[in-house]
Legacy VTK file of the C-alpha trace (Angstrom):
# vtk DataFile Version 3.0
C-alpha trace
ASCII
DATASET POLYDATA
POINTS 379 float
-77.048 54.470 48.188
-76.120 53.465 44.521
-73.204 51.674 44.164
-70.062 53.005 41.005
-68.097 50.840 39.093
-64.956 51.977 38.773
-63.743 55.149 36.250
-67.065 54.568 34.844
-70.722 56.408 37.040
-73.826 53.902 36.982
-76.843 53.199 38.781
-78.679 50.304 40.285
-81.220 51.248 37.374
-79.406 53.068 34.800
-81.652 54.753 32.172
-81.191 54.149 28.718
-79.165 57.431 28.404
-77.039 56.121 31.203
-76.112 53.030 29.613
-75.197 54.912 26.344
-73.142 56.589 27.805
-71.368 53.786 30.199
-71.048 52.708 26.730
-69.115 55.463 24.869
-66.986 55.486 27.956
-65.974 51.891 27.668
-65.126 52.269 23.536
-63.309 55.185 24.446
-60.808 54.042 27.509
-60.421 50.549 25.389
-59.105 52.782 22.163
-56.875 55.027 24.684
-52.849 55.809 23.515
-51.557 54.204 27.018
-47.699 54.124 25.297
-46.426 57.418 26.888
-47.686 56.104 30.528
-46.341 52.290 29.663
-42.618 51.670 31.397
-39.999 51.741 28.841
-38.433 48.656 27.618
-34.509 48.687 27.749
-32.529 48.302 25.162
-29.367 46.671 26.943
-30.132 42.999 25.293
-30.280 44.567 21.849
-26.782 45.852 22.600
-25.443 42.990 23.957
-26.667 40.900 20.830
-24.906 43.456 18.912
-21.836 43.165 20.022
-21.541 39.632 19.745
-22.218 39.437 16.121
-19.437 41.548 15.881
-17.319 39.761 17.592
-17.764 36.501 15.903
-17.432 38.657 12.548
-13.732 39.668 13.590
-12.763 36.111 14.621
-14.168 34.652 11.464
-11.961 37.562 9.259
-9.185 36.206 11.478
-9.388 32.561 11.047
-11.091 32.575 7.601
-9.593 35.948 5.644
-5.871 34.891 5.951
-6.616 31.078 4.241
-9.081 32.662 1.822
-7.058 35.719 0.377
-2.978 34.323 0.854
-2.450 35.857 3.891
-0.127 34.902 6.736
0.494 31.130 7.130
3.458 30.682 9.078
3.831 27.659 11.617
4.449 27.771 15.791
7.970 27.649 15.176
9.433 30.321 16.728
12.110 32.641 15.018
15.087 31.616 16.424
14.964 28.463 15.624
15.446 26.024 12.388
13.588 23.735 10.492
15.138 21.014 7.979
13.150 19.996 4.974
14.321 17.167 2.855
12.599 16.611 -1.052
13.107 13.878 -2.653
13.214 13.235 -5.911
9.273 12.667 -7.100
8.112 14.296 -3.884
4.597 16.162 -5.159
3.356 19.629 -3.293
1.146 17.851 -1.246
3.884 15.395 0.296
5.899 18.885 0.539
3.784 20.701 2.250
2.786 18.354 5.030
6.705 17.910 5.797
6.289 21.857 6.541
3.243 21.359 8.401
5.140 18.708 10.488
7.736 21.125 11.314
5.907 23.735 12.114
7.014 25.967 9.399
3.560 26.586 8.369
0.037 26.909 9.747
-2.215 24.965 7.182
-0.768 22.112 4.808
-3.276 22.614 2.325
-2.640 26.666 1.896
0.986 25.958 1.387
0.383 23.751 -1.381
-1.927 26.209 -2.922
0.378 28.344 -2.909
3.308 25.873 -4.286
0.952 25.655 -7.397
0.109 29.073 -7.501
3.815 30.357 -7.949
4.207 27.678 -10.095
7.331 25.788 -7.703
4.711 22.861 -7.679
5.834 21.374 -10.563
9.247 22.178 -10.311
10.239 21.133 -7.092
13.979 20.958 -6.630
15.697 17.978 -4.775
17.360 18.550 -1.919
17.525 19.956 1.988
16.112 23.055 3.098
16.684 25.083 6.342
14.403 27.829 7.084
13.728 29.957 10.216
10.620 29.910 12.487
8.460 32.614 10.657
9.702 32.550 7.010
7.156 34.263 4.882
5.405 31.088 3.245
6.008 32.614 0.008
9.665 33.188 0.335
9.878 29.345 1.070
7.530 28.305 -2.046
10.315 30.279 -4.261
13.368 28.592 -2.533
11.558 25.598 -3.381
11.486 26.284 -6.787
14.446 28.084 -7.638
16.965 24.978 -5.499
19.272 25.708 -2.819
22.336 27.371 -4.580
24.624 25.712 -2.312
22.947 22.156 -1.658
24.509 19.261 -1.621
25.848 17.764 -5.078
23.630 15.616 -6.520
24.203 13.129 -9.822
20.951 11.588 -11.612
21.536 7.844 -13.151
19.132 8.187 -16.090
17.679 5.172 -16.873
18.910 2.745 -19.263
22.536 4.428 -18.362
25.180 2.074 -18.292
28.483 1.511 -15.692
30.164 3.988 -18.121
27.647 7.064 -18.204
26.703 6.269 -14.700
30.737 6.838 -13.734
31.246 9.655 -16.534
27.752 11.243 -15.008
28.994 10.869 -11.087
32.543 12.453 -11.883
30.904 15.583 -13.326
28.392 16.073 -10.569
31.538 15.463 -8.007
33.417 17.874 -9.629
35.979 15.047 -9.629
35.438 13.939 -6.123
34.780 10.863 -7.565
36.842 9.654 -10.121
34.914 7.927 -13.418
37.732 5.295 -13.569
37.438 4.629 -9.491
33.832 4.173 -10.024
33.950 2.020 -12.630
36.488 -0.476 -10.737
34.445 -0.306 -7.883
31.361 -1.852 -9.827
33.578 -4.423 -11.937
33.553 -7.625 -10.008
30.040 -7.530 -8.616
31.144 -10.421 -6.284
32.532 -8.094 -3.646
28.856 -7.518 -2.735
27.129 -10.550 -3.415
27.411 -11.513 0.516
25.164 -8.275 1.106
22.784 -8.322 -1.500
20.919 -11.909 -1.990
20.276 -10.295 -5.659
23.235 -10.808 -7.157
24.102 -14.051 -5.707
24.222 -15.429 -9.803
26.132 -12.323 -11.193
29.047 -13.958 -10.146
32.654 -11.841 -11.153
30.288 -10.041 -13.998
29.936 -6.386 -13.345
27.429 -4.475 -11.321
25.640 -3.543 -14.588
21.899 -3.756 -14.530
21.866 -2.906 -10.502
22.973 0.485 -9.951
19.313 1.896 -9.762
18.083 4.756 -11.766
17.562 7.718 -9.645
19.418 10.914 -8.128
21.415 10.584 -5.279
23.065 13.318 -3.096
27.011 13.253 -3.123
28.199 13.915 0.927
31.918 15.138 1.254
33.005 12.058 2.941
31.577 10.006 -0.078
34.070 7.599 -2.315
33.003 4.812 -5.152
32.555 2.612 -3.111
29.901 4.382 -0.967
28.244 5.431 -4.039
27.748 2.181 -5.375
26.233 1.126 -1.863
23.697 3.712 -2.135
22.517 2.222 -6.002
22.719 -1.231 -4.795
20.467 -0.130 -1.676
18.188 1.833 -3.833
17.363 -1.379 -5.997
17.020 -3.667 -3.016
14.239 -0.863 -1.601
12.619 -0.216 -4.955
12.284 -3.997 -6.215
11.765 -6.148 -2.747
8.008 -6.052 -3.337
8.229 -7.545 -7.100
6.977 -11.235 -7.666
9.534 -12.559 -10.096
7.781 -15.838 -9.973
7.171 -15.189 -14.035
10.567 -15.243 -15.328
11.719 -18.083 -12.840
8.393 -20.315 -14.342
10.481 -19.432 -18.129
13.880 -20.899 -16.340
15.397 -17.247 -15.914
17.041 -16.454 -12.910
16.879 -12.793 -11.214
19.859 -12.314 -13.103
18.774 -13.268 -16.272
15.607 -11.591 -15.576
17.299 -7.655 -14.904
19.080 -8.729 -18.159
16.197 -9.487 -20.244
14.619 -5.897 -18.834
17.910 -3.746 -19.570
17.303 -4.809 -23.625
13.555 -4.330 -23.000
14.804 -0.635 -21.832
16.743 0.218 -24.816
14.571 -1.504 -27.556
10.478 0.323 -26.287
9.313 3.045 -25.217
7.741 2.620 -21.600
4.481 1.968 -22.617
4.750 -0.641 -24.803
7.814 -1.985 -22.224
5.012 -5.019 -21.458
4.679 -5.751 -25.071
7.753 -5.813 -26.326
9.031 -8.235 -23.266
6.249 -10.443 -24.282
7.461 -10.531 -27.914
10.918 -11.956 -26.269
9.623 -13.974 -24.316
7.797 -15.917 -27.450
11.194 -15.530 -29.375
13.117 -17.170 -26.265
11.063 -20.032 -26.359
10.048 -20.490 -30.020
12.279 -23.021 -32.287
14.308 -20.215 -33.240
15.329 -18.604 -29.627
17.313 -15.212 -31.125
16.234 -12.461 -29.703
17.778 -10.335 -32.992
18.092 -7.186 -30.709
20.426 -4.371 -32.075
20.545 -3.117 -28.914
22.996 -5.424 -27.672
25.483 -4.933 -29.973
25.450 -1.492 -29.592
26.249 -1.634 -26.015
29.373 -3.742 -26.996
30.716 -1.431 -29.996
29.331 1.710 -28.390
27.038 3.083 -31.673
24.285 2.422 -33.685
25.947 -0.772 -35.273
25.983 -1.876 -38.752
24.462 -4.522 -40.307
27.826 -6.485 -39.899
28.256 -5.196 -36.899
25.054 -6.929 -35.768
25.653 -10.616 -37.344
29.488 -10.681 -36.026
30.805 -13.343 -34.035
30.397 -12.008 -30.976
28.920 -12.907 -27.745
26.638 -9.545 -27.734
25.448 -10.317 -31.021
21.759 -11.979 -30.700
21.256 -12.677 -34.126
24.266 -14.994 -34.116
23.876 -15.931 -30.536
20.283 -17.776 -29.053
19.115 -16.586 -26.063
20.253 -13.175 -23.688
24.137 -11.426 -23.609
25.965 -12.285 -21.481
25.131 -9.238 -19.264
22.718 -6.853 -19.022
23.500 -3.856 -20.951
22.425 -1.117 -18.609
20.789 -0.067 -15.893
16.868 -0.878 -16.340
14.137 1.258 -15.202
11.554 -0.105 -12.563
9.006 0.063 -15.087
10.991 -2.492 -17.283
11.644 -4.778 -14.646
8.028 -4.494 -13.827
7.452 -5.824 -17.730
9.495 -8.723 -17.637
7.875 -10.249 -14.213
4.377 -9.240 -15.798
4.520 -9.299 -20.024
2.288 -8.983 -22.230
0.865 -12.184 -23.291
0.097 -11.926 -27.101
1.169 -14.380 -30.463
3.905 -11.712 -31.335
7.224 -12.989 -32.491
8.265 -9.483 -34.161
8.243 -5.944 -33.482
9.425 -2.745 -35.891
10.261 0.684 -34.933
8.878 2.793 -37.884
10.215 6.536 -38.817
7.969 8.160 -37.081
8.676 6.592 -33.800
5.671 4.108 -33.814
5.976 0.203 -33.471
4.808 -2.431 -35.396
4.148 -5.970 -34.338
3.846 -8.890 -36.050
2.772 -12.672 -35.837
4.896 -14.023 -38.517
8.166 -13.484 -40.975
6.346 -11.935 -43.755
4.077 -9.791 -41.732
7.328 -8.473 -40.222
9.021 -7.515 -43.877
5.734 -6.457 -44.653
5.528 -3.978 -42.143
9.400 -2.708 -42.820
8.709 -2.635 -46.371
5.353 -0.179 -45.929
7.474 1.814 -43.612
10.269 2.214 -46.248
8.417 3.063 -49.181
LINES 1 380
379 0 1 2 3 4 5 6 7 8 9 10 11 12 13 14 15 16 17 18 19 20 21 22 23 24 25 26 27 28 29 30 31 32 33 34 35 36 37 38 39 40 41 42 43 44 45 46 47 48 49 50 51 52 53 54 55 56 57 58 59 60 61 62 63 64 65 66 67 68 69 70 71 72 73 74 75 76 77 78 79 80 81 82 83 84 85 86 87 88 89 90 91 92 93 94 95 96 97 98 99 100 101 102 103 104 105 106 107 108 109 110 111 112 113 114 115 116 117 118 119 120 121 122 123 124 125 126 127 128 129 130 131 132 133 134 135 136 137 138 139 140 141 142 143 144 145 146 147 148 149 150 151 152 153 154 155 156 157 158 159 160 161 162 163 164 165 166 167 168 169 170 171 172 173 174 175 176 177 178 179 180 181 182 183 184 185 186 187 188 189 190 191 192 193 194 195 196 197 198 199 200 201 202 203 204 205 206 207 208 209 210 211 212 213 214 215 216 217 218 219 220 221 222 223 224 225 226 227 228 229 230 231 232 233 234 235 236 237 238 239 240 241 242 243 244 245 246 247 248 249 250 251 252 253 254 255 256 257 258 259 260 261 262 263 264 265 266 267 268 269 270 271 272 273 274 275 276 277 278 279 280 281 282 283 284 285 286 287 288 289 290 291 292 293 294 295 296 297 298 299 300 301 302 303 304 305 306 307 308 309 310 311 312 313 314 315 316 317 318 319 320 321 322 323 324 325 326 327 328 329 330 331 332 333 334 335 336 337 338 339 340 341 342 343 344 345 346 347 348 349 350 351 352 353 354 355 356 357 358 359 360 361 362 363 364 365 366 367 368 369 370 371 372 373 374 375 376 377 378
């Protein structure tokens, strides 16, 4: 009996019609829609997939979104509890904002100080110490920043290039009289009360403390007095000027003394950028034939005003056109940037500088380049 393969009839012999159509019937089961008799796929993983990409879209709006677009940045710290920030003077946003990262007042250093510069308290940081609350809005902070803290501690500013007097005058006003001018002024009159503390002043002998009360603003405390105040100066110069090499001046025979001297008339006579210069230029007058510094500066300092041409050729020990060589004190209270200039000058063949009317300066190798130079500026 003939044997059938399957779903399709044959024979042992098939005839040529049989294998045309064994044919046809192949082509047609091969080309067969089998999708509504297939098993359905599920879609369960496509769902799944799904809602993971939305979940990692949320988190990223929640991490991301906030530091993006300003929103919430507020630290760990909780609500009931305070935070103190201190700023010091020359403190920049970024040195700000990591003290507020430290304390947990805000989430993300770097979006703080964003927005210090965005509201514009970046540049206008005001001195002093903070308190804030665990959850302060960040930008309610940035504006406390910059408006000051109406009830902060008192604070006085020695400019630089003040001397004993302003600094006093300047401390009895911030004090609100807390701190008499006169008292202060006493205190800092025989520097040798202090010498035994500070190795700096070991050769200012019974002189006055002018040239070492630092320049920089310091906070006033209730229980402060002169005497307290002039500790924090005197501390204040030791930090700021323990890492300068005096080993210049000392080569030229000056002592540290002679040295904050030499940069309190460097102070009052330049500008700070040409502070080098111009302490180069004494240096070549202090050891030249003729060794007077001819600075009108230190005359002034002893009558108190622009000084007359008199004035500056009197008899008198602050006069350095009669007198070779520095003041007898320094007269006032140099800047780092000047004491800087005296350990490091300038080194150049100038024996003569010239302030001109417009503020410039003009230096000089010799005499007649020097009356040259006044003479085109006063024509």
């Amino acid at each position: 009996m003939p044997r059938h393969a399957r779903g399709v009839p044959s024979s042992s012999k098939p005839s040529r019609r049989a294998r045309k159509a064994h044919d046809l019937a192949r082509k047609e089961f091969v080309t067969y829609d089998t999708s509504y008799i297939r098993p359905k796929k599920s879609k369960a993983p496509v769902i799944i997939v799904s809602i993971i990409a939305a979940l990692v879209v949320i988190i990223a709006c929640i991490l991301i979104v906030p530091k993006v677009f300003g929103g919430s940045n507020e630290g760990s710290l909780p609500s009931n509890e305070q935070a103190t920030i201190v700023i010091e003077s020359g403190d920049n946003a970024t040195t700000v904002a990591g003290h507020f990262k430290d304390a947990n007042l805000v989430a993300d250093a770097g979006a703080f100080a964003s927005e210090l510069d965005k509201c514009g308290a970046a540049n206008n940081l005001v001195p002093g110490s903070y308190t804030f609350n665990g959850q302060t809005p960040t930008s309610e902070m940035a504006e406390r920043l910059k408006k000051g803290e109406k009830d902060s501690t008192p604070k006085v500013t020695v400019v630089e290039g003040y001397t004993v007097k302003a600094t006093a005058e300047a401390l009895d006003a911030a004090s609100s009289g807390q701190i008499k001018a006169a008292d202060f002024e006493t205190e800092c009159a025989d520097a040798s009360r202090y010498a035994s503390s500070y190795s700096f002043l070991k050769d200012v002998g019974t002189n006055s403390l002018e040239g070492f009360l630092f320049p920089k603003t310091y906070e006033i405390e209730q229980n402060d007095n002169a005497a307290s105040m002039v500790q924090k100066m005197l501390n204040q110069f030791q930090k700021e000027t323990e890492g300068i090499d005096f080993s210049f001046p000392t080569s030229k025979g000056l002592s540290i003394y002679e040295a904050i001297n030499l940069a309190s008339i460097v102070q009052k006579e330049s500008p700070s950028d040409l502070h080098a210069r111009v302490a180069g230029v004494f240096y070549n007058r202090l050891s030249s034939d003729s060794p007077y510094l001819q600075s009108d500066a230190t005359t002034a300092y002893k009558v108190g005003h622009d000084p007359t041409a008199e004035e500056v050729h009197a008899d008198d020990p602050y006069s350095t056109y009669s007198n070779p060589g520095l003041p007898p004190t320094p007269i006032c209270n140099p800047s780092l940037d000047s004491i800087k200039a005296v350990c490091n000058p300038e080194q150049t063949d100038y024996l003569f500088f010239y302030t001109n009317d417009d503020g410039s300066y003009s230096f000089s190798k010799t005499y007649d380049e020097h009356k040259d130079a006044i003479k085109k500026d006063t024509q």
